[in-house]
C-alpha positions in Angstrom: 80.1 -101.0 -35.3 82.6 -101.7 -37.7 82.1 -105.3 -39.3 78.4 -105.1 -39.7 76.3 -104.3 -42.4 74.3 -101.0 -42.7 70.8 -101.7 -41.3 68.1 -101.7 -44.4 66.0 -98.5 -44.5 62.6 -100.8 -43.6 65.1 -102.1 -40.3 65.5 -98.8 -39.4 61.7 -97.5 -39.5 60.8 -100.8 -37.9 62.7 -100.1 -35.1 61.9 -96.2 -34.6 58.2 -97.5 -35.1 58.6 -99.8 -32.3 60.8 -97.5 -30.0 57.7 -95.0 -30.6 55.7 -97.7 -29.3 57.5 -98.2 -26.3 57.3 -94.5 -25.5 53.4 -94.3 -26.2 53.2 -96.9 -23.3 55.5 -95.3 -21.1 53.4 -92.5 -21.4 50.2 -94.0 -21.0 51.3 -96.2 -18.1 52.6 -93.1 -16.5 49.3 -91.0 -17.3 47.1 -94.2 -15.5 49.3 -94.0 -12.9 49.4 -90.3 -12.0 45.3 -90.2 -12.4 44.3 -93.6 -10.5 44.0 -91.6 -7.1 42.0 -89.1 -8.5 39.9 -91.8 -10.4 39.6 -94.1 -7.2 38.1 -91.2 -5.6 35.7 -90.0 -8.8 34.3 -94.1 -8.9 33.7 -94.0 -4.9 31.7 -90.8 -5.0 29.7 -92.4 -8.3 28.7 -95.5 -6.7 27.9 -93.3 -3.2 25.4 -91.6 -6.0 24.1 -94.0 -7.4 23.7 -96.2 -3.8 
């Protein structure tokens, strides 16, 4: 890294805000993904209900 210039302090928050982002949706992507079969199965037996 030698040649460039020291990233600003508002760089470097702005990109560890961002990187938190990014691992928020990871998370919540993987969440949604883990759940959907047991969420499939929990809207089935509500609409059997409520047929």
């Amino acid at each position: 890294m030698e040649g460039e210039a020291p990233a600003s302090s508002a760089e470097a928050v702005e990109r560890e805000t961002a990187e938190r982002r990014r691992e928020r949706r990871r998370t919540l992507v993987q969440a949604v993904l883990d759940w959907s079969p047991v969420l499939a199965r929990l809207t089935t037996i509500v609409m059997q209900h409520l047929s």
